[in-house]
Residue frames relative to the residue before (quaternion, step in Angstrom):
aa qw qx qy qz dx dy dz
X 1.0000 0.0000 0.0000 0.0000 0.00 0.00 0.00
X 0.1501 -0.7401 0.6307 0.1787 3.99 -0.41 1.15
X 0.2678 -0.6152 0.7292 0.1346 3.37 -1.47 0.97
X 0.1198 -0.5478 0.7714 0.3007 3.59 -1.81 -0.35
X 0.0399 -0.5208 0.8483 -0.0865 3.58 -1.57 1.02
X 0.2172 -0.6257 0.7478 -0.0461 2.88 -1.97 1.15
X 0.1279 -0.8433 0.5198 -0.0478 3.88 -0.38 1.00
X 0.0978 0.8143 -0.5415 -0.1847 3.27 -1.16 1.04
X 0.5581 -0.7496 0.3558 0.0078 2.64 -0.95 1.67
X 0.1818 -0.7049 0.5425 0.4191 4.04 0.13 0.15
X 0.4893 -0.6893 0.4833 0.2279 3.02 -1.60 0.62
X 0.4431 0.6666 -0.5215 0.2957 3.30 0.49 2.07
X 0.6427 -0.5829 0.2565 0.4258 3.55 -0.83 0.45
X 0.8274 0.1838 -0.3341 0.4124 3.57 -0.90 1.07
X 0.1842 0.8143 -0.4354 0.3368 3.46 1.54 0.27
X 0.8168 0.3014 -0.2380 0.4306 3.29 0.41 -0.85
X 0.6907 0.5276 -0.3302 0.3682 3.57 1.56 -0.32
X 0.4657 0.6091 -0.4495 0.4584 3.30 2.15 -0.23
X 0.7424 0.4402 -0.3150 0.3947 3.86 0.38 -1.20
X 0.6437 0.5217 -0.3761 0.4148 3.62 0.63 0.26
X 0.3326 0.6662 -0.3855 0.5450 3.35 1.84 -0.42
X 0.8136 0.2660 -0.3692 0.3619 3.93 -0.16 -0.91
X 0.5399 0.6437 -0.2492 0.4817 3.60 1.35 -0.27
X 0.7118 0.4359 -0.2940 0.4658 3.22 0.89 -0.36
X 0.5516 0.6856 -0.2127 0.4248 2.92 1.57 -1.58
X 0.7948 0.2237 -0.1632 0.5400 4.12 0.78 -1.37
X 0.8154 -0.4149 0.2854 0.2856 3.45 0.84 0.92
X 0.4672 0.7415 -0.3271 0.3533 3.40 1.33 0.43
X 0.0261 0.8614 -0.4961 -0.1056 3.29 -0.58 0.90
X 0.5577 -0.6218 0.5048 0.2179 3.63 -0.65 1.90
X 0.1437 0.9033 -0.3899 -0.1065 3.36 -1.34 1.12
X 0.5895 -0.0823 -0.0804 0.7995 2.44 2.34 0.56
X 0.1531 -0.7573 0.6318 -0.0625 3.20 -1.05 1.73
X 0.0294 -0.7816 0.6230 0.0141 3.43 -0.88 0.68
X 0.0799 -0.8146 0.5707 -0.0660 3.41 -0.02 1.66
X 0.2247 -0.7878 0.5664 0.0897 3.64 -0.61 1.50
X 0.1797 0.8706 -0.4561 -0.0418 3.39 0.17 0.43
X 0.4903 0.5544 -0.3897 0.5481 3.56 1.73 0.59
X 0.7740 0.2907 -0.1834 0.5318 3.32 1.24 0.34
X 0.0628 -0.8240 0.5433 -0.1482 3.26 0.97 2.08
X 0.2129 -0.7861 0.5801 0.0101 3.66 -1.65 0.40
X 0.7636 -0.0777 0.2066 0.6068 3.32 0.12 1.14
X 0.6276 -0.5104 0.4441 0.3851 3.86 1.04 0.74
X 0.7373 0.1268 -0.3794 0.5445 4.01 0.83 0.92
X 0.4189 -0.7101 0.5469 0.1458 3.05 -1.93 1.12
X 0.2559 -0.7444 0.5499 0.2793 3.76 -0.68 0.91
X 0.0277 -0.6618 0.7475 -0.0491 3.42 -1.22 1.48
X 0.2825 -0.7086 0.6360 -0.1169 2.99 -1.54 2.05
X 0.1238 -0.8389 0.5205 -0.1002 3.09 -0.59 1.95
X 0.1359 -0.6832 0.6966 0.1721 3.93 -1.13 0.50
X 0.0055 -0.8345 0.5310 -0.1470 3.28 -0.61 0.84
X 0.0254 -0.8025 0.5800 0.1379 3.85 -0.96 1.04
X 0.1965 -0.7692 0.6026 0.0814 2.69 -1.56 0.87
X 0.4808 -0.5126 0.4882 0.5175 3.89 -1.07 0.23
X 0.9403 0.1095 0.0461 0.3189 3.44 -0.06 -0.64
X 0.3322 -0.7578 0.2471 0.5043 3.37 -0.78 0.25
X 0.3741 0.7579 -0.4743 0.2463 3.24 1.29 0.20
X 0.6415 0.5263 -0.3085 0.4651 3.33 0.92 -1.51
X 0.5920 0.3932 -0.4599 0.5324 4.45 0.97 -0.59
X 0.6316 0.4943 -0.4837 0.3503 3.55 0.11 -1.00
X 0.5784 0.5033 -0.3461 0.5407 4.23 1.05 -1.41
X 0.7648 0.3193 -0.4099 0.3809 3.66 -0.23 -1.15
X 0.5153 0.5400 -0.4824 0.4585 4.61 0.61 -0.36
X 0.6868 0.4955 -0.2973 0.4409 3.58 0.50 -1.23
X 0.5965 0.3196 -0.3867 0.6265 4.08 0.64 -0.74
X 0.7101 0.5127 -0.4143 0.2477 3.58 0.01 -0.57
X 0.6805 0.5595 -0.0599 0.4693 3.43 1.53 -0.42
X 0.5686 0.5710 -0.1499 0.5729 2.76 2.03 -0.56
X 0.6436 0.6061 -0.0621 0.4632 3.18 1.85 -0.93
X 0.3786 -0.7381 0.3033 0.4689 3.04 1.90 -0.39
X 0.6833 0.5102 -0.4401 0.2813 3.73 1.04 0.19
X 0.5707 -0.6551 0.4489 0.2089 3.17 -1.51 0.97
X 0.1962 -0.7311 0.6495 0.0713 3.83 -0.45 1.41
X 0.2017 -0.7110 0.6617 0.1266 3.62 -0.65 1.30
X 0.8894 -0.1093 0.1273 0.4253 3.41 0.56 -0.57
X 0.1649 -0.8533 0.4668 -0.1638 3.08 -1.27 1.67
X 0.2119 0.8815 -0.3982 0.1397 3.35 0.31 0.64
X 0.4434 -0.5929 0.4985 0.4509 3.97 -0.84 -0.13
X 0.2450 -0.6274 0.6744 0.3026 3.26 -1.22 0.19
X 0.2523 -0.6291 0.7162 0.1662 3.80 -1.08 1.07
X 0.2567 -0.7679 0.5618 0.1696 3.51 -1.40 0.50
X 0.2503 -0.7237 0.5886 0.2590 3.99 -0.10 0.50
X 0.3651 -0.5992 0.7111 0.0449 2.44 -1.96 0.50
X 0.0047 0.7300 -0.6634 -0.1644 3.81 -0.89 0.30
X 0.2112 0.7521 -0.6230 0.0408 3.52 -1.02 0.52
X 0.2777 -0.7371 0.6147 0.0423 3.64 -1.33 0.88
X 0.1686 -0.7693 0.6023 -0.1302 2.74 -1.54 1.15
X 0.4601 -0.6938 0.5537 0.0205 3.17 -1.16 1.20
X 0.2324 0.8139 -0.5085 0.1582 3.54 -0.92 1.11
X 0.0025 -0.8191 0.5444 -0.1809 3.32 0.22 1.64
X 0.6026 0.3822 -0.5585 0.4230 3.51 -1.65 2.12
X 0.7440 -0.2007 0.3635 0.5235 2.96 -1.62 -0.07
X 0.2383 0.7255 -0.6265 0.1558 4.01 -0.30 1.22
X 0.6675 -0.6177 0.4045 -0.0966 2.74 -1.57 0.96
X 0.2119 0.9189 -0.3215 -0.0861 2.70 1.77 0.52
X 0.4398 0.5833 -0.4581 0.5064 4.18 1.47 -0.81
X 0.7464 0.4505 -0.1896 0.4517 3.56 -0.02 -0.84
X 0.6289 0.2772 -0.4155 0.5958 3.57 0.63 0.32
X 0.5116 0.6587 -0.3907 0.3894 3.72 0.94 -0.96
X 0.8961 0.3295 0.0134 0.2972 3.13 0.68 -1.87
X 0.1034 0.8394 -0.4683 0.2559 3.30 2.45 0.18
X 0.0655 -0.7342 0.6503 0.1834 3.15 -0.67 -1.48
X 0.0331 -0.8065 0.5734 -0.1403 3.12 1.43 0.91
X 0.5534 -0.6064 0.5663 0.0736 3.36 -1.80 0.98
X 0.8388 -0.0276 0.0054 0.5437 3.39 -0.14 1.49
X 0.5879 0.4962 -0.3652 0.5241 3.79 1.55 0.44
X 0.0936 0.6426 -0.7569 0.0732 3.95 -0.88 0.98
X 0.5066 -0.6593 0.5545 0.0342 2.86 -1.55 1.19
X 0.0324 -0.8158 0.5775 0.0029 3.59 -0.23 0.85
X 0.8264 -0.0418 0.0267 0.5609 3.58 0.87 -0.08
X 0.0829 -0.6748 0.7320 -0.0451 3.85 -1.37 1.26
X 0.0112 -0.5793 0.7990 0.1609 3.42 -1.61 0.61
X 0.1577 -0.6339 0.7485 0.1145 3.74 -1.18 0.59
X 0.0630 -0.6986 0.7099 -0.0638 3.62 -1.45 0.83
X 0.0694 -0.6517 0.7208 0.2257 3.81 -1.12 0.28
X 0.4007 -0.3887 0.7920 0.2471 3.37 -1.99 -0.31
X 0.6134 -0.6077 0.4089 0.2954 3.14 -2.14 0.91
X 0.6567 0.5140 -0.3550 0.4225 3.21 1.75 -0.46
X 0.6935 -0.4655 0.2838 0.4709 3.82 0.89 0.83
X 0.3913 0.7630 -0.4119 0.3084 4.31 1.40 -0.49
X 0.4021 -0.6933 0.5920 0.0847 3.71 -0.73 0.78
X 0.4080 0.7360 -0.5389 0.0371 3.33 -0.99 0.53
X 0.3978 -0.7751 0.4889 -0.0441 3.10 -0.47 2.00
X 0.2270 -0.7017 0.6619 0.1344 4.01 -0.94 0.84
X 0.1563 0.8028 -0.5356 -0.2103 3.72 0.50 -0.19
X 0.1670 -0.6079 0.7461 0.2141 3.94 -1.20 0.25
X 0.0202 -0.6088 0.7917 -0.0457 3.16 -1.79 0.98
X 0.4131 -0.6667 0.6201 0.0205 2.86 -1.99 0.59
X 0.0621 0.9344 -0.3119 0.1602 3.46 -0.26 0.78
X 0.1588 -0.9018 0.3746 0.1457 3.11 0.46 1.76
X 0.7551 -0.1044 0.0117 0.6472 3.81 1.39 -0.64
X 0.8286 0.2036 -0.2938 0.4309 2.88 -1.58 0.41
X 0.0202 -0.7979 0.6005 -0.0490 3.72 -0.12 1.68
X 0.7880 0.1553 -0.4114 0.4309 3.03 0.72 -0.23
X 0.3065 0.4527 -0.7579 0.3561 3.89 -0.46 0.88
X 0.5587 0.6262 -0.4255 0.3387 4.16 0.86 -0.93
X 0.6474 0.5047 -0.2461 0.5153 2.87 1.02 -2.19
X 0.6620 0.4781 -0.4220 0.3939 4.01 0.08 -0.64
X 0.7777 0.4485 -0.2514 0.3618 3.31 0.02 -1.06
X 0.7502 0.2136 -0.3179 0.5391 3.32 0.86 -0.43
X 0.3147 0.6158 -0.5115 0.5100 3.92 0.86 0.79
X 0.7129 0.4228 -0.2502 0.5004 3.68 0.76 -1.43
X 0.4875 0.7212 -0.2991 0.3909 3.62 1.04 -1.03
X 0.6706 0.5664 -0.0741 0.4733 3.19 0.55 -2.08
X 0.7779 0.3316 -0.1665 0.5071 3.39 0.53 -1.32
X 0.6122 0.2486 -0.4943 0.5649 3.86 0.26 -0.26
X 0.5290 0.4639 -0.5397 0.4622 4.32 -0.14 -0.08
X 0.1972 -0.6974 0.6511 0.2255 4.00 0.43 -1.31
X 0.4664 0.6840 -0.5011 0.2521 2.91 1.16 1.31
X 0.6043 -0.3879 0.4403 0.5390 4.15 -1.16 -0.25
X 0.0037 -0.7752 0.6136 0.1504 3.60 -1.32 0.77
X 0.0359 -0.8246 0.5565 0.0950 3.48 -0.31 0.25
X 0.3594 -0.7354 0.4963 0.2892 3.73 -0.29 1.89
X 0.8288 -0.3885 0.3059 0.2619 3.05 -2.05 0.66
X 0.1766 -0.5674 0.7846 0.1766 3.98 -1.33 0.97
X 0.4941 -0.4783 0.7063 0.1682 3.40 -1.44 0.92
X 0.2904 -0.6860 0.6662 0.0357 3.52 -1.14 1.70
């Protein structure tokens, strides 16, 4: 699980190698640090960290030593990761009704609708998708089928 944590850091030498000690310590692995140190505040430097962890226990353990340590965690958060994936849906679709699903964990970021001369539907949908793609991929599979429409599963955007 990658967190972002933003540290201020006083602006003394090895400061930044003490606060990296509790991170290492609960299993954290450091994937991009961005240590501003031309842009001190009041005598501390903000250093912005991505950082995985197995668990959130092990982030929730590594904030607590970090606090204990005397540094000051401006900011802590998960990073969610998206997904983009597209689908293909061709018949008599529904397009309000897919719009208005409310699929779990699906946001639409992009639709091309098309007809044929013979009146046929065919929908490109883009979705977003912060977890669980496939409960997405299901639900609109199940969709498709009660409509009796064409599904084609998801090209990665």
């Amino acid at each position: 699980m990658k967190f972002d944590l933003t540290l201020a850091l006083a602006d003394r030498p090895g400061q930044l190698l003490r606060s990296l000690e509790p991170i290492a310590k609960n299993g954290g692995n450091i994937i991009s640090i961005i240590h501003e140190r031309d842009k001190p505040v009041e005598g501390y430097v903000p250093v912005s960290l991505v950082v995985d962890f197995p668990s959130h226990q092990s982030f929730r353990r590594t904030i607590e030593d970090l606090r204990k340590l005397g540094v000051a965690v401006i900011k802590s958060e998960e990073v969610v990761e998206k997904a983009r994936l597209s689908f293909i849906l061709i018949g008599d679709v529904d397009v309000k009704g897919i719009i208005e699903s409310g699929i779990k964990g699906m946001h639409i970021v992009g639709m091309e609708v098309s007809t044929s001369k013979l009146g046929e539907v065919s929908v490109r949908l883009e979705v977003e998708v912060s977890e669980g793609a496939s409960e997405v991929f299901e639900e609109l599979r199940r969709m498709a089928r009660e409509q009796n429409i064409l599904f084609i599963p998801p090209v990665h955007v």
